[in-house]
C-alpha positions in Angstrom: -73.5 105.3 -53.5 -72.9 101.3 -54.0 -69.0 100.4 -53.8 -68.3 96.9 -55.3 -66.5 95.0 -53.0 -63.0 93.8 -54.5 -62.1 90.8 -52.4 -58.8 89.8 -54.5 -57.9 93.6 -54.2 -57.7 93.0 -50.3 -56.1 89.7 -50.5 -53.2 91.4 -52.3 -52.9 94.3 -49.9 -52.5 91.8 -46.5 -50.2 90.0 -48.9 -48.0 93.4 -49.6 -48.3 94.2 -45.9 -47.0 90.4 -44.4 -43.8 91.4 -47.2 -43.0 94.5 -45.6 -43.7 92.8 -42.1 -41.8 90.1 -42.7 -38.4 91.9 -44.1 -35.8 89.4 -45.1 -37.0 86.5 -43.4 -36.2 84.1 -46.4 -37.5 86.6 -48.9 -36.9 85.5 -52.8 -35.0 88.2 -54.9 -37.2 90.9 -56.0 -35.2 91.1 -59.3 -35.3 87.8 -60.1 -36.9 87.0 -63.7 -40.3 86.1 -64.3 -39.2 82.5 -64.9 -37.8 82.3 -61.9 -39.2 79.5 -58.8 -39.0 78.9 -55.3 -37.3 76.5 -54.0 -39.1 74.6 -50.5 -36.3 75.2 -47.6 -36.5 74.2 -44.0 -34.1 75.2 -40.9 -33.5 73.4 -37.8 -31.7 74.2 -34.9 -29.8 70.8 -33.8 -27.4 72.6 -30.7 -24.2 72.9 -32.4 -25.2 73.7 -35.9 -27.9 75.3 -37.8 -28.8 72.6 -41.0 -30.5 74.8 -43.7 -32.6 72.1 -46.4 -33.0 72.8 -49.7 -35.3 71.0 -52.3 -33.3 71.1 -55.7 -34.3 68.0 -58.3 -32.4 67.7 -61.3 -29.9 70.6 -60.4 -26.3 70.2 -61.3 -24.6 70.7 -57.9 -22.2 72.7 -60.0 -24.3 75.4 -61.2 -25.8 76.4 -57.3 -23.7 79.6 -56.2 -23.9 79.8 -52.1 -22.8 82.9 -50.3 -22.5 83.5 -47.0 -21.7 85.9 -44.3 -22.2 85.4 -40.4 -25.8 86.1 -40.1 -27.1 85.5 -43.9 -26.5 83.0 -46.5 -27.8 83.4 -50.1 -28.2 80.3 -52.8 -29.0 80.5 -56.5 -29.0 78.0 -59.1 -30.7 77.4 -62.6 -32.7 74.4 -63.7 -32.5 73.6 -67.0 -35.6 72.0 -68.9 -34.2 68.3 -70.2 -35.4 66.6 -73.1 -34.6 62.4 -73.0 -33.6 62.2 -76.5 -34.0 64.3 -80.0 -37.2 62.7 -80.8 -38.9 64.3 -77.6 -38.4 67.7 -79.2 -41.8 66.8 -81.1 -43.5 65.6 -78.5 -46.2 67.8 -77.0 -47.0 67.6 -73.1 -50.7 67.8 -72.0 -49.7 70.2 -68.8 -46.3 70.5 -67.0 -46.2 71.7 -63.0 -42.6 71.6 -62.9 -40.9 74.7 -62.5 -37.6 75.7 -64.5 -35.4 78.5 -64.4 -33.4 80.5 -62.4 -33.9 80.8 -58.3 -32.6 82.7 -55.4 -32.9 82.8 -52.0 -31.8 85.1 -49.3 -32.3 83.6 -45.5 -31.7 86.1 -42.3 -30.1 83.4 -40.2 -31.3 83.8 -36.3 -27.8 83.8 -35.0 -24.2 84.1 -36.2 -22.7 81.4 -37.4 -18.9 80.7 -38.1 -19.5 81.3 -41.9 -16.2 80.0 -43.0 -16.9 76.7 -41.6 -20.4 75.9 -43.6 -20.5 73.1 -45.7 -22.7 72.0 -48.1 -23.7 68.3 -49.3 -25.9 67.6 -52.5 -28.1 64.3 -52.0 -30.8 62.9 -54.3 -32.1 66.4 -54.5 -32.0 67.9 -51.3 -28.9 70.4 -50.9 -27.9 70.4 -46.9 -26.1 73.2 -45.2 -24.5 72.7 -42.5 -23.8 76.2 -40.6 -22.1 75.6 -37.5 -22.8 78.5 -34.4 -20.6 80.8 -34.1 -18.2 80.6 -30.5 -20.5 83.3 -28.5 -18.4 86.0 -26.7 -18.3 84.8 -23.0 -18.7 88.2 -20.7 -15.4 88.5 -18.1 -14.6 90.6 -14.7 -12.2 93.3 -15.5 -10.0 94.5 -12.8 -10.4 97.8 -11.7 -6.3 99.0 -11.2 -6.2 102.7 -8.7 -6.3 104.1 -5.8 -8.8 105.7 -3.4 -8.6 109.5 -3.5 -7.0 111.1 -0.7 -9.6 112.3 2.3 
């Protein structure tokens, strides 16, 4: 018996199986819409802080919604297709391979980080966060207080 060999099929399964590997390692909401994108992050490790990067063109600073907690940080946002004036609305575009809609992003940060000190800086696109380390518990001698028993 011939089997026809379903290369995409396999593709798809490695893919499923790198998710599940992978956990919440900067995993995109699975409930998020169809219309949804995904925005290109990068996190670097500078010795004091942790500086998460965010590419977000034409996003109004005031519509991206960052939560954080000491070892996750979440940001979601909406971009919003933009015509230039009234008379665009009748224009017709050959292609378009820009991306509109909502996003979300969950990142499991690799160490804690003092979560009420994160800031957050919008530049010509590019949203910075800066997550400082959390103070790391320093271990300490404790003095044993008794007595030997009696012999």
């Amino acid at each position: 018996m011939l089997v026809r060999w379903q290369p995409f099929q396999e593709i798809e399964e490695v893919r499923r199986q790198f998710d599940r590997l992978l956990g919440d390692f900067a995993t995109v909401d699975q409930g998020a819409s169809k219309g949804s994108w995904v925005p290109a992050s990068e996190l670097r490790d500078d010795g004091e802080n942790l500086t998460l990067r965010l590419s977000l063109p034409d996003i109004n600073p005031n519509d991206i919604d960052i939560q954080v907690t000491k070892d996750s940080l979440s940001v979601a946002g909406e971009r919003h297709f933009q015509r230039k004036s009234e008379s665009d609305k009748d224009k017709g575009y050959y292609w378009s391979e820009m991306s509109y809609g909502k996003f979300r992003r969950v990142f499991a940060l690799p160490l804690a980080i003092a979560h009420e000190q994160v800031k957050a800086d919008y530049s010509n696109g590019i949203l910075t966060l800066t997550l400082p380390k959390a103070n790391e518990v320093k271990a300490f001698k404790v003095q044993v207080n008794g007595e030997l028993p009696a012999a």
